[in-house]
C-alpha positions in Angstrom: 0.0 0.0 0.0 1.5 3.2 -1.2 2.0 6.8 1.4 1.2 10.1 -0.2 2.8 12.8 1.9 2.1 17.1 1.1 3.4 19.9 2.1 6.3 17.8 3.2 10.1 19.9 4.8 13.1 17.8 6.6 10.4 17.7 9.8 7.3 16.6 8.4 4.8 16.3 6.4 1.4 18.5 6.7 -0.8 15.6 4.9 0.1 11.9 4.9 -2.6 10.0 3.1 -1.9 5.8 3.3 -5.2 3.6 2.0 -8.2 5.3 2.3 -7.2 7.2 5.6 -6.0 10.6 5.7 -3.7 12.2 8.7 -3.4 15.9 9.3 -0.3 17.5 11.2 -1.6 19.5 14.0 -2.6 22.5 12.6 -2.3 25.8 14.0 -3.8 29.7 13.0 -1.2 30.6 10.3 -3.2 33.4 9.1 -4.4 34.5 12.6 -1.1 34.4 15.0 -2.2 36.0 18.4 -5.8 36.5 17.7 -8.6 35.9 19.8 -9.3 31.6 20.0 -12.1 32.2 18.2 -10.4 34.0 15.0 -7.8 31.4 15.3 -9.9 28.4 15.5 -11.8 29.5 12.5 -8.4 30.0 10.6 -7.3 26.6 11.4 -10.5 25.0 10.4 -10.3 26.9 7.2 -7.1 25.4 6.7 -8.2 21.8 7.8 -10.9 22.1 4.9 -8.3 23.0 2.4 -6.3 20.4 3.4 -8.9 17.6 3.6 -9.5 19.1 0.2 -6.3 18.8 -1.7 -6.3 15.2 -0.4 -9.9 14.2 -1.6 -12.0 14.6 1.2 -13.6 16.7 3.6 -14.6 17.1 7.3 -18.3 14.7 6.5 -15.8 12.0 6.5 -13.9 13.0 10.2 -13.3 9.9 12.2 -11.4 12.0 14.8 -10.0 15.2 16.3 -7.3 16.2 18.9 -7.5 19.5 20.0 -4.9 21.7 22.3 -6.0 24.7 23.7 -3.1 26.9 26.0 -6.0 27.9 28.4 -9.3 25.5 29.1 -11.0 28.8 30.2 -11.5 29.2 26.1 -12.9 26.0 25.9 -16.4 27.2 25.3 -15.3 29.9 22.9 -13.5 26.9 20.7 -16.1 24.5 20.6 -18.5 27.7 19.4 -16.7 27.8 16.3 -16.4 24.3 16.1 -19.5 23.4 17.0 -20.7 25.3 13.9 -17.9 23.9 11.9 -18.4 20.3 12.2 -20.7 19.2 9.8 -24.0 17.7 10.6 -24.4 14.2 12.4 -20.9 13.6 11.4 -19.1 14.9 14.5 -15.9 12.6 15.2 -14.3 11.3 17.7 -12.6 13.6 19.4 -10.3 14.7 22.8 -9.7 18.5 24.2 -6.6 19.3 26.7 -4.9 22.2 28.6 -1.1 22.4 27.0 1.2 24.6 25.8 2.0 25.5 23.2 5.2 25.5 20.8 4.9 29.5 20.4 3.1 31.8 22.4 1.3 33.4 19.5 -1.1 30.1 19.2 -3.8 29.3 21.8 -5.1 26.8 19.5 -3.6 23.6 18.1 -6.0 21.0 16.1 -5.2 17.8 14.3 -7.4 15.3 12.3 -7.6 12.2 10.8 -10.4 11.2 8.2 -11.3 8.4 5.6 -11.4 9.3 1.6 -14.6 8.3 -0.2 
């Protein structure tokens, strides 16, 4: 069985797709350093769905999620945005914990894995 890998550099790969599963790298709000959570979690889910995209799929087809978040007190402003994000009876399995973070400019840290058509 063959691995697809995107957006790869010396320390990873953004995308690795092997069978009909797809693995996202942790994505955090490129577009949105040091925003509120809720303008970087929509940035980062805005990059998830391009991603997903490029490899085939989309977020319908989520099987599950980890989220970081640098302070749980945002926890309810996160799953706002995602709870408008995910799509429909298709919500995946997913956890949610207090970490740091590898820069202080990100509160918000979200990876996903999710099965091609």
């Amino acid at each position: 069985m063959t691995i697809k890998r995107l957006h790869t550099n010396a320390r990873m790969s953004q995308v690795v797709v092997h069978g009909n599963t797809v693995y996202l790298a942790g994505q955090v709000a490129q577009r949105a350093p040091g925003e509120s959570v809720d303008a970087q979690t929509r940035d980062i889910l805005g990059r998830i769905d391009e991603l997903l995209a490029e490899a085939g799929t989309d977020k319908s087809r989520l099987l599950s999620a980890n989220i970081w978040l640098t302070d749980m007190a945002h926890f309810e402003e996160m799953n706002a945005v995602w709870d408008a994000w995910v799509a429909p009876g298709q919500a995946p399995c997913r956890a949610c914990v207090g970490s740091p973070l590898a820069s202080p400019k990100y509160d918000v840290e979200i990876m996903v894995t999710a099965a091609l058509p």
